[in-house]
C-alpha positions as CSV (number, residue, x, y, z in Angstrom):
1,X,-109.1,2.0,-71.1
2,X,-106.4,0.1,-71.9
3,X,-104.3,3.1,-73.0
4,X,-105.1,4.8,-70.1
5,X,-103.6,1.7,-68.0
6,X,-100.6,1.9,-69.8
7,X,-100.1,5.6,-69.4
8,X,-100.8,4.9,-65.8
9,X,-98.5,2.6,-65.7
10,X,-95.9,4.2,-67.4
11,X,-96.0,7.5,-65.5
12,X,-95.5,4.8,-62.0
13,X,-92.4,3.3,-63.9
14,X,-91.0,7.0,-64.3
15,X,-91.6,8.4,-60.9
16,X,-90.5,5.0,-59.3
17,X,-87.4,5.2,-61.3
18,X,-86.3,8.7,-60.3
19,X,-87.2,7.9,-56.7
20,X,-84.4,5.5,-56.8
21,X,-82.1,7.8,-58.8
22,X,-82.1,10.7,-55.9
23,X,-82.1,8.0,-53.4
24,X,-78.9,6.4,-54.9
25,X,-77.3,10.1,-55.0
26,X,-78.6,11.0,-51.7
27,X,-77.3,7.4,-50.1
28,X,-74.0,8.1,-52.1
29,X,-71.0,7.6,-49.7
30,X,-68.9,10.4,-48.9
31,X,-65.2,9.6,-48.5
32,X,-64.2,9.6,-44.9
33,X,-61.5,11.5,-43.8
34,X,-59.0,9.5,-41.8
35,X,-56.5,10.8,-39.4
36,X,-53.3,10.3,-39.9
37,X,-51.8,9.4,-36.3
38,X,-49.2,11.9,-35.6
39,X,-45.3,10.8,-35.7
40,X,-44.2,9.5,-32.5
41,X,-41.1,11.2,-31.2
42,X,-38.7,8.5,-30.8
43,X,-35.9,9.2,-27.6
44,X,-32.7,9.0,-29.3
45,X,-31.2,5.7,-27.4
46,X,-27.9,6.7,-26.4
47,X,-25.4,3.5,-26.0
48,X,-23.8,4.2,-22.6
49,X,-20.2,4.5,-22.3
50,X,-18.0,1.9,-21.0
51,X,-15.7,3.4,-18.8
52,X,-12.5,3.5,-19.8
53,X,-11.1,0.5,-18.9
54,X,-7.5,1.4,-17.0
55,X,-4.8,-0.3,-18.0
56,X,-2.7,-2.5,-15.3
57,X,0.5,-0.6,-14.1
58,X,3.4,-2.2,-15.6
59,X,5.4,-4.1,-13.0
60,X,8.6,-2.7,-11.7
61,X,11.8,-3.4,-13.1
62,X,14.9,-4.8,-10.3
63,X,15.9,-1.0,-10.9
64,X,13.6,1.0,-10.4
65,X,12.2,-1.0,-7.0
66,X,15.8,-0.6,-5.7
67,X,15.8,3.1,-6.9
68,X,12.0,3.7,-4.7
69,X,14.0,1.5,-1.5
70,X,16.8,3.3,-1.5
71,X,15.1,6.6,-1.6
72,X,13.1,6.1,1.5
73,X,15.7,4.3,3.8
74,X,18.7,5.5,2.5
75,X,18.5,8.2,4.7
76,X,17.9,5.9,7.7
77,X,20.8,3.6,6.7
78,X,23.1,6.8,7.0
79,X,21.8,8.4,10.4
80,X,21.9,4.2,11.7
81,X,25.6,4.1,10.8
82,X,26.0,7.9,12.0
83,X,24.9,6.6,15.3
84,X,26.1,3.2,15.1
85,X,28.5,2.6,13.3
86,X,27.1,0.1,10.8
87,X,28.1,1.2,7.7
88,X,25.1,2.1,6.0
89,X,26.0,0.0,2.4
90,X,25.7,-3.7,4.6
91,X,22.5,-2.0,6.1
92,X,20.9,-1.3,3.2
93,X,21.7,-4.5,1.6
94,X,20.4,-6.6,3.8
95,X,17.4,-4.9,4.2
96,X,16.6,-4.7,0.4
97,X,17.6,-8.8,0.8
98,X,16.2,-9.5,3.2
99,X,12.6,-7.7,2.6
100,X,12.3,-8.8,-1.0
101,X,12.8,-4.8,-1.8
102,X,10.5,-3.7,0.5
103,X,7.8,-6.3,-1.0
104,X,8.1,-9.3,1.1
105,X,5.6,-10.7,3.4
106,X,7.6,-9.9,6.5
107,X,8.2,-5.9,5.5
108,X,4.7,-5.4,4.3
109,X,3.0,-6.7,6.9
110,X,5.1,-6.6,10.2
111,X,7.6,-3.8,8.7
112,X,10.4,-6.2,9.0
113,X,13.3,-5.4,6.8
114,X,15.7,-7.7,8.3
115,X,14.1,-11.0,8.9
116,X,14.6,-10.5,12.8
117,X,13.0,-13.5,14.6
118,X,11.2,-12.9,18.2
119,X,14.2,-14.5,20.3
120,X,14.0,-15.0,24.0
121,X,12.9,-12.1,25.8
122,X,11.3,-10.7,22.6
123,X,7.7,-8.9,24.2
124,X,6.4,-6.6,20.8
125,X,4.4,-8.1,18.1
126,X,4.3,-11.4,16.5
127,X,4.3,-13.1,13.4
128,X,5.0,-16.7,12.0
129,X,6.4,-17.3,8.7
130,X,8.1,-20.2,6.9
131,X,12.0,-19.5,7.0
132,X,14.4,-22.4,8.2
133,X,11.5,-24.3,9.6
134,X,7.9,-23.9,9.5
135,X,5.9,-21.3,11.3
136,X,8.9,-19.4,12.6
137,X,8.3,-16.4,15.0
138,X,9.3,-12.9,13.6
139,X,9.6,-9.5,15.0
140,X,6.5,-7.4,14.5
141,X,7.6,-3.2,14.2
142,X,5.0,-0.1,13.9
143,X,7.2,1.2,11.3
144,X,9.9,0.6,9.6
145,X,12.1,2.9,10.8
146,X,11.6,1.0,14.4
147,X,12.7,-2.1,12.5
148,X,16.1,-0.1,11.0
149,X,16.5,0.9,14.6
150,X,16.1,-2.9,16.2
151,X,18.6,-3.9,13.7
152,X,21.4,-1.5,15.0
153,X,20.3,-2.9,18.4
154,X,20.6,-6.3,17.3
155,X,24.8,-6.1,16.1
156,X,25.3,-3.7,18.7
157,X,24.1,-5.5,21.8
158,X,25.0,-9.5,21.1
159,X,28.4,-10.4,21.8
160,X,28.7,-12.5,18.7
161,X,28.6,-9.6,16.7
162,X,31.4,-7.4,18.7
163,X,34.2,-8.3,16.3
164,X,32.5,-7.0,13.4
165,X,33.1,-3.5,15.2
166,X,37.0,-3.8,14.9
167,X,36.6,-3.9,11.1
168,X,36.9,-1.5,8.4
169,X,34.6,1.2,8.0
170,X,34.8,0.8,4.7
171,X,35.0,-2.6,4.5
172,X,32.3,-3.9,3.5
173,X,32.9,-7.1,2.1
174,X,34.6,-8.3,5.6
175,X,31.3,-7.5,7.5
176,X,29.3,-9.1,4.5
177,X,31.3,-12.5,5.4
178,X,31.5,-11.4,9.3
179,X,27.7,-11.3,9.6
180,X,27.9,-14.7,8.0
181,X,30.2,-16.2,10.5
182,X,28.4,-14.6,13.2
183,X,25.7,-16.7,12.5
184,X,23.0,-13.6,10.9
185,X,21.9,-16.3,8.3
186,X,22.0,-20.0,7.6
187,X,22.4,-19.3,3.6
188,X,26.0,-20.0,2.6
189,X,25.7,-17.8,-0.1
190,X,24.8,-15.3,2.3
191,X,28.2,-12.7,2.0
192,X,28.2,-13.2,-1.9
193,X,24.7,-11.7,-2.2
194,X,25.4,-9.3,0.2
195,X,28.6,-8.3,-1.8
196,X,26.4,-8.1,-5.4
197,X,24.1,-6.1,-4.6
198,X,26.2,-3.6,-2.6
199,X,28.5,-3.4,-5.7
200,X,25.7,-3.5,-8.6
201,X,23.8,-0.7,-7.0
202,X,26.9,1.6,-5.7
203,X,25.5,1.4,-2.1
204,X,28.7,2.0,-0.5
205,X,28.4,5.7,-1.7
206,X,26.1,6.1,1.1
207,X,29.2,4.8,3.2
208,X,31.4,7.7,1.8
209,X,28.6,10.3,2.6
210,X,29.4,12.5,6.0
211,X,26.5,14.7,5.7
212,X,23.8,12.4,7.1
213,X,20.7,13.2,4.8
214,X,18.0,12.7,7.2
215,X,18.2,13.5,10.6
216,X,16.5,12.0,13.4
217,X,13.5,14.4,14.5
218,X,14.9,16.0,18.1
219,X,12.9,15.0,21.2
220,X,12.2,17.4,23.8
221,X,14.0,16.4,27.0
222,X,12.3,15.4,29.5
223,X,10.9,16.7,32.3
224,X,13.0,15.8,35.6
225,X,11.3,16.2,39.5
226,X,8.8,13.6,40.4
227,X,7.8,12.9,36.6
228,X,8.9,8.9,36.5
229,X,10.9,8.0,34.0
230,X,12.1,4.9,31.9
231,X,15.9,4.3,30.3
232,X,15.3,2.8,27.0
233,X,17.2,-1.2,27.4
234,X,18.8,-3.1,24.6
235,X,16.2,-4.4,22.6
236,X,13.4,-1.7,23.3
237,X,10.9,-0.7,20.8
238,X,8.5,2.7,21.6
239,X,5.7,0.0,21.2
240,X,6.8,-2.8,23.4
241,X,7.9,-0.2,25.7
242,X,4.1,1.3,25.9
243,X,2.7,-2.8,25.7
244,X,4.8,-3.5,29.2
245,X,3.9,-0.5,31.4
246,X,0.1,-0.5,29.9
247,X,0.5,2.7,27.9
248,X,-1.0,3.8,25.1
249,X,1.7,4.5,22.4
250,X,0.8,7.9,21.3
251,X,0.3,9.4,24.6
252,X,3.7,7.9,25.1
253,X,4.8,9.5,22.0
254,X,2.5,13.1,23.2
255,X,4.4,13.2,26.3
256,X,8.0,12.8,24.7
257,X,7.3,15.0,22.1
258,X,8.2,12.1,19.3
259,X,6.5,12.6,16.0
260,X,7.8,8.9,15.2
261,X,8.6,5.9,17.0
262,X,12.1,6.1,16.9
263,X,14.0,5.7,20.3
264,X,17.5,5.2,21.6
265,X,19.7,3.1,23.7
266,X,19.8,5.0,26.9
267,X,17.4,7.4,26.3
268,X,15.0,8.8,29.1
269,X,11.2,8.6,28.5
270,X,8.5,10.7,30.2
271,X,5.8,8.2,30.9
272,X,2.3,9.8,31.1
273,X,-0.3,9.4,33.7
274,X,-2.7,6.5,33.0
């Protein structure tokens, strides 16, 4: 019996030992497959691009500002003296004097190129600027050809200035010092600068010139009848004209067939119906 125990026994060991066995190899883990995550598609960051970064102009020389002045009123100067009788050298210098080469406060803006103050009687636009004393008041133009035009008014109309018409064409170093005497400016040095930069920058070349390079633009004459008209006066600008009789400038300028402001001493306007 004991044997048989044993046997018992030993046949329980052996089944309970290959129980486990296949257990074990049926529990075995299996590896696990794991997914690799897919490669995220980066955007390509692109830096953005400044842009380019303009460089400042490089300032004018004395030359070349004189050279740009020169070629937009030397024309005017020429058809002023044709008209005139200013030579066109003393206009053209003290306009470039006088308006800093087209850069002073005055000529930019109240397109005043000869430092023309309001003076009694004056009824255009204003403007005040430090000169002799403080807050002086200066002629305000439309353009600047109005303000080339005043100017020739200006010598032409004042007695002081009669003498100057006696004088030399040519001569333009005795109107340099006539203006002076005539009392155009308080600087002493007034006829000397005058004098430089008419004889640095050849400008009395434009005195030798006959052919006047730029004409004034031809007005249609007016209509006579009942139309009313008005005589342009010493001292008239196409704008102060239109401010006094309440008129709007361009229809003033519509009716007289003027593509610019430019007027004369005697001249007839048409002045249109309000």
């Amino acid at each position: 019996m004991y044997s048989g125990v044993r046997v018992f026994l030993l046949l329980g060991c052996i089944f309970f030992l290959g129980s486990c066995s296949v257990t074990k190899s049926v529990r075995k883990k299996t590896p696990t497959t794991v997914a690799t995550p897919k490669k995220q598609q980066t955007k390509k960051i692109v830096p953005k691009v400044e842009a380019e970064k303009t460089l400042p102009k490089r300032p004018l020389t004395t030359d070349e500002k004189v050279h740009n002045y020169l070629t937009l009123f030397g024309p005017i100067a020429q058809r002023e003296m044709r008209d005139y009788k200013i030579p066109a050298s003393i206009t053209l210098a003290q306009g470039l004097l006088e308006s800093g080469f087209g850069e002073g406060r005055l000529a930019v803006e109240a397109n005043n190129h000869f430092g023309i103050k309001c003076h009694r009687g004056w009824e255009g636009g204003r403007i005040y600027h430090d000169d002799d004393e403080k807050g002086e008041c200066f002629r305000v133009y439309a353009d600047a050809g109005t303000s080339y035009r005043d100017h020739s008014l200006f010598l032409t109309t004042r007695d002081r200035y009669a003498f100057l018409f006696r004088l030399g064409k040519k001569d333009y170093k005795a109107w340099a010092k006539g203006l002076k005497k005539a009392g155009y400016a308080t600087d002493p040095k007034y006829p000397d600068k005058l004098i430089r930069l008419i004889e640095r920058f050849d400008l009395d070349a434009y005195d030798k010139k006959e052919k006047v390079v730029l004409t004034a633009p031809k007005a249609k004459p007016p209509k006579r009848g009942n139309t009313p008209l008005y005589t342009v006066q010493a001292g008239d600008t196409l704008y102060s004209i239109a401010k006094k009789l309440n008129l709007e400038l361009e229809a003033l300028k519509r009716a007289n067939g003027l593509k610019d402001n430019t007027i004369y001493l005697g001249q007839e306007l048409v002045l249109p119906k309000k």
